[in-house]
C-alpha positions, 0 to 999 in steps of 0.5 A: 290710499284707504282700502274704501277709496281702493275698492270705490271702482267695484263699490261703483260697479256692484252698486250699478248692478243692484240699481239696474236690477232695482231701478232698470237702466235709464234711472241708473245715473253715475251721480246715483251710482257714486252716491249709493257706491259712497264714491266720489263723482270726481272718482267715478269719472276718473274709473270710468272715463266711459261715463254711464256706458262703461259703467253699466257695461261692467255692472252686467258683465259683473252680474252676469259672471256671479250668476254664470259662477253659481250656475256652473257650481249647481251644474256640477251636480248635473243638469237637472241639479244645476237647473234647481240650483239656477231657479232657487238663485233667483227665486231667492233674490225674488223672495228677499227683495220682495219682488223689487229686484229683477235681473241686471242683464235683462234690465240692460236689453229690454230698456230702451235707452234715453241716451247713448248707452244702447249698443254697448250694454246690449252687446254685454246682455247678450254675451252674458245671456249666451254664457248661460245659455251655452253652460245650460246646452252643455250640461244637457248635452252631456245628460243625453240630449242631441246638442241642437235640442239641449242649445233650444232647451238652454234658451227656453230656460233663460227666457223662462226664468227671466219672463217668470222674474218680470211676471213676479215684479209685476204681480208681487207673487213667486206663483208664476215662477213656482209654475214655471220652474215646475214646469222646466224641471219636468223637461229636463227631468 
């Protein structure tokens, strides 16, 4: 076996990721996918037997452990370090995709699907959205802030960013996720 057909598996899955942070998820299809993955249909379902649903589950579940994995190396220098760390992440993917990629995970939760994907890949959204989150409350927790109000400030985070991400694509500017990550670095500051 040839180290590319080897490795077709993960092609499929990173190459679902790009195309639901790009395309969102109903025109994320597994043909699309193996094509762009430059993997074989046939194989695709072999990985796969799930079809689409397994796919797309693994496709945010993988996003989803890249950014907890960055996000826990920024907060290992403190919440407010971690916290600078998360935003230039994603105002990095905003500025080189000029504006076309979004968020795989948020992509996942906010689409309603055309078929039977739903369930599955909501449940991943929110499992990976609940990582981050409780990472966040950790790290503000441990800079001082009482558990209940450091968990309230890890969700007002991640539902800031990935709202300032949508309002970027839609007005093809990084000012409002400049606003809004100047306005979450002065509280936790």
């Amino acid at each position: 076996m040839s180290p590319r057909q080897s490795d077709a598996r993960q092609r499929v899955v990173s190459t679902a990721a790009e195309m639901l942070a790009r395309h969102g998820l109903n025109a994320t299809s597994i043909r699309e996918m193996a094509k762009r993955a430059e993997a074989p249909v046939g194989s695709t379902y072999h990985h796969f037997p799930g079809g689409k649903q397994q796919v797309v589950v693994e496709a945010v579940q993988f996003a989803g452990a890249q950014v907890s994995a960055s996000l826990e190396r920024h907060l290992q220098a403190g919440a407010a370090a971690g916290l600078r760390g998360f935003l230039a992440m994603w105002r990095e993917i905003l500025l080189r995709s000029d504006f076309r990629l979004g968020c795989p995970v948020m992509a996942a939760a906010v689409e309603e699907p055309i078929d039977e994907v739903a369930a599955e890949a909501l449940s991943a959204a929110a499992q990976v959205f609940s990582d981050w989150e409780a990472k966040l409350a950790a790290s503000l927790a441990t800079q001082g802030h009482r558990l209940e109000s450091a968990s309230r400030l890890a969700t007002l985070i991640i539902a800031s960013v990935e709202g300032a991400i949508v309002l970027c694509k839609a007005h093809r500017s990084i000012a409002p996720f400049d606003q809004i990550a100047g306005e979450l670095e002065r509280l936790v500051a």
